[in-house]
Each structure stands twice: as structure tokens, then as C-alpha cells.
N, C-alpha and C positions, 0 to 999 in steps of 0.2 A: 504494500500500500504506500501511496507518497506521503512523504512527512504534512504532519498537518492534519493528520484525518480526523471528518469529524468525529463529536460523541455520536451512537447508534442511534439515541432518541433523536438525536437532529435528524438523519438522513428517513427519506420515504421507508426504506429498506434497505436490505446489504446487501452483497454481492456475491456472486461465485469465483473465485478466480481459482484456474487453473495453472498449478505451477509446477514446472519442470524439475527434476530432480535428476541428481548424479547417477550416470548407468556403471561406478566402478572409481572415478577419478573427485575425491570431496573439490577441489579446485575448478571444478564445472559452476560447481553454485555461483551463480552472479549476485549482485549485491540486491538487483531486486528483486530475487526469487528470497534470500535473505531477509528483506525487511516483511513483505509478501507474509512469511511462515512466523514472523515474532508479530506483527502487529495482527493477526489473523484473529476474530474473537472464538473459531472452529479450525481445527484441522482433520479433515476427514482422510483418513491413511487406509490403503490396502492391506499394509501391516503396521499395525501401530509400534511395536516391537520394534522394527527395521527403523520404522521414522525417528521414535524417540532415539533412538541412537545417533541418526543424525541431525536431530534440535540438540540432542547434547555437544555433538563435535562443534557447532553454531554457536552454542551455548546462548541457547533460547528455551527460557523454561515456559512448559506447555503440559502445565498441571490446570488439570480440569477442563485441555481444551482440546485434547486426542481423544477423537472416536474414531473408532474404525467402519470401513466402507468396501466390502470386494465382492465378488463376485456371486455368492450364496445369500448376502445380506442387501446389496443394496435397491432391491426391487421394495422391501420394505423401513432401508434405512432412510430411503429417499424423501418422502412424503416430511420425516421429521426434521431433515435439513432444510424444504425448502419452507416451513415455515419458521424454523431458527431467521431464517431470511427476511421473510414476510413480515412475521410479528415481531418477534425482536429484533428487528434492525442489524443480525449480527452479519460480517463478512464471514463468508466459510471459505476455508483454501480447500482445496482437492489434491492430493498427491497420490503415486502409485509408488510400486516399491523400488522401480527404477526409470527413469527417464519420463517423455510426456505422457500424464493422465487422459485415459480414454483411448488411446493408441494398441490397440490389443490387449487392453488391462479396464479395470471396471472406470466407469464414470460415464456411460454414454447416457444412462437411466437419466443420470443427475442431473447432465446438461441439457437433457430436453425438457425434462420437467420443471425446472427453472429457468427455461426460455418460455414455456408455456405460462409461466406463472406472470412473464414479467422480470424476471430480475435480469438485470445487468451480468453476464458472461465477460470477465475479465481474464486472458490468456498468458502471461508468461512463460515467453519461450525458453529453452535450453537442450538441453541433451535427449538426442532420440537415435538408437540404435540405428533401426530402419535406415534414416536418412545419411549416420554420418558412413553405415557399410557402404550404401550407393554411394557418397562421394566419392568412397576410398578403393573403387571398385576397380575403374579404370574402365567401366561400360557406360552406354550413354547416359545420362539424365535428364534430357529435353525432355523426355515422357518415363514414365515408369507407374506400375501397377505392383502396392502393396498388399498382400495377401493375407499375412499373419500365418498362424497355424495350420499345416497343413491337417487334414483328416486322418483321424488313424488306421482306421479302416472304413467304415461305411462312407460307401461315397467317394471314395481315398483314387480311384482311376478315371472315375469322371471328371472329378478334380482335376487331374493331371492333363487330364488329355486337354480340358476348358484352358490351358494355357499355353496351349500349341500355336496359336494364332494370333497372341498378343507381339503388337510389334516392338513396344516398349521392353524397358529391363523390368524384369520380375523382381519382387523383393519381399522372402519371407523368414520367418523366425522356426528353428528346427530344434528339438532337445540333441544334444550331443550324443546321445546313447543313440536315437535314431537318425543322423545324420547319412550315414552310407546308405543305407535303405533308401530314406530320401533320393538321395543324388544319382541312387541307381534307378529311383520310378520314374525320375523327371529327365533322363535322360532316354529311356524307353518312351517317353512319349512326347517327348520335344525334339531328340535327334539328340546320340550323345555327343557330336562335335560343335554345339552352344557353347559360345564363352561362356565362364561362371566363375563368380568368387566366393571365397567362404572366410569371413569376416568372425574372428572370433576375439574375445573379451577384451572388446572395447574399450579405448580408455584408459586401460590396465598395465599394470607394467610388463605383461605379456601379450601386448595385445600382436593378431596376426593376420595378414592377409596373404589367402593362398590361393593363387589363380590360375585357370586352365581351362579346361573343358568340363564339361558333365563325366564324362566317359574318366579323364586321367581321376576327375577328385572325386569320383564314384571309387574308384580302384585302390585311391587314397585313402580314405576312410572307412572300406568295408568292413577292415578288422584292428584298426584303430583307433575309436572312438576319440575326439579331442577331448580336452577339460577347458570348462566354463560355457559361457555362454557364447550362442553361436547364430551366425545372418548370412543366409544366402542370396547372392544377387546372382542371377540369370538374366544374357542379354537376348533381349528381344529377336521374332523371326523378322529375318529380311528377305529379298527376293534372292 
């Protein structure tokens, strides 16, 4: 929030703002995702656990204003934020347990039902998996089509095949444990000599980018599994 904000009773109502969190590196936090999380009268966390951790390295005390919000809860946490909002004038932040809230992580509920309400949607950007693998890809970025998770099984080849045709880079989010499975589905059904990269922990002091084909980083990782967390970008078909 900017300095200066008013008391809650002043304002119609408070806000949602959406704020970005570190996916691995604390020096991501900007200073106004910083004030953002201390001047917040709510912080609604995916894991509260996770977050308190990081309002402590902040050192923002956020006693009595962490609730939790993820994916099991928030169809009915919703309803009691957005009138935190409405009636008591409070600002809620929204955070997930890494990077931007609502990006393949719960908050999509929140944000509509406090668009629907009226309230003010306030975004602060920062750190997003997805985005900084595409940068670092070395495939195009004019267009690209993020995906999130793929399917485990049901559904899991139609999936695949539905992104045969995309001309853009693909970009999705894969657990480590099933990444060569991955690389080997979406090379059976894209063509395994597709550029692709695989982008893993971010940020991090090991962070790596391995790049090739479907086919080599299929062959790569079948019986390797990486550690941490992991982004595949797939470049688009061309003629």
C-alpha cells in the first residue's frame, strides 16, 4: 500500500491486492510487495506456514492477520474475505506459496468474486516461474500458450495431442518425478525434434536450463529425475 493510507473507516471499502512472492530467491521481494504485506489489515496465504516464514525474514509481524486460503478452502473462504472488504473496510493481500497468486495456484475464486462485489483489484507484480523459464528459454515469446499442469491420466493424450497445433511456445509446470514421462508424451504427439527447454529451480543457487529437443531431454530425464522444481517451455509448430 502507499504510505499515507487511509484509516479503513475512511475508505468506501478495501481492496484486494495481489502480491507477488519469491519462487526460491528472498531478494525478489520488491519494496512494494514489502510494504503491500506489512501494511495489509489481511493476508490471505496458501500456506500460512510458508508465508509466516517469510513476514519473518521481512520482519513484519502478522499476528492476527494470516489466514489461510488454497485450494480445498477457498470456495468457502471467499465469501468471508470479500466482506472483510465490504464491511470492514479492511485491505486483504492475497499471496500463494510461490510466485504470482492465481497463476496455477488458488485465488481465481477471490478475484472474481471481488470484482463482482465491486472492490478495487490491486496487482503487484514480481516473480513468476512460467514467465521468467520463457524468457530464459531461448524460444520465441511474441506468442506463447501457458498450460499449467498437465493431466495425469484422464484426459492426459487428448491433452497432448490439443497442443500439436499451437504455433506459439508452450509453457507448463511438471513435478520432477514425472518429468521424462512428460517429455516423452509430448514428444509422441508434437514431433520429438520440437525445440524445448526445461527450466528448473529458478532463482536458486542451482538454478538450470537444459535445452534440446523433446526427443534428447525425453532420453535425458527418463531415468533421472531432477531435484526441485521444474518448467517446460516447448517451441511452437511452424510450417
Amino acid at each position: 500500500m502507499p504510505d499515507g493510507k487511509p484509516h479503513p473507516a475512511a475508505r468506501p471499502q478495501g481492496r484486494l491486492v495481489l502480491v507477488a512472492t519469491p519462487i526460491g530467491n528472498l531478494g525478489d521481494v520488491t519494496p512494494r510487495a514489502a510494504a503491500a504485506l506489512r501494511d495489509a489489515d489481511v493476508v490471505a496465504a496458501e500456506d500460512t506456514r510458508r508465508t509466516g516464514r517469510l513476514l519473518q525474514a521481512l520482519h513484519i509481524d502478522a499476528r492476527g492477520r494470516l489466514v489461510s486460503l488454497f485450494e480445498h478452502n477457498e470456495a468457502r473462504r471467499t465469501p468471508e474475505l470479500v466482506a472483510r472488504m465490504t464491511r470492514d473496510h479492511a485491505d486483504v493481500v492475497l499471496v500463494s506459496d510461490a510466485g504470482t497468486p492465481a497463476i496455477s495456484d488458488p485465488g481465481h475464486v477471490l478475484v472474481r468474486e471481488a470484482i463482482a462485489a465491486g472492490i478495487e483489484v490491486v496487482v503487484v507484480p514480481g516473480p513468476c516461474a512460467a514467465i521468467a523459464a520463457l524468457a530464459g528459454s531461448g524460444l520465441p515469446t511474441d506468442r506463447f500458450l501457458f498450460v499449467g499442469f498437465p493431466p495425469r491420466k484422464k484426459g492426459r493424450a487428448r491433452w497432448m495431442a490439443g497442443l500439436a497445433d499451437e504455433r506459439g511456445s508452450v509453457v507448463l509446470y511438471e513435478s520432477p518425478l514425472r518429468l521424462g514421462r512428460t517429455l516423452r508424451d509430448l514428444a509422441g504427439a508434437l514431433g520429438g525434434e520440437r525445440p524445448a527447454a526445461v527450466a528448473r529451480e529458478l532463482t536458486k543457487l542451482h538454478e538450470e536450463f537444459v535445452r534440446g529437443t523433446l526427443t534428447s531431454l525425453a532420453a535425458r530425464y527418463a531415468d533421472r529425475p531432477p531435484k526441485g522444481e521444474v518448467v517446460v517451455v516447448v517451441g511452437g509448430r511452424t510450417e
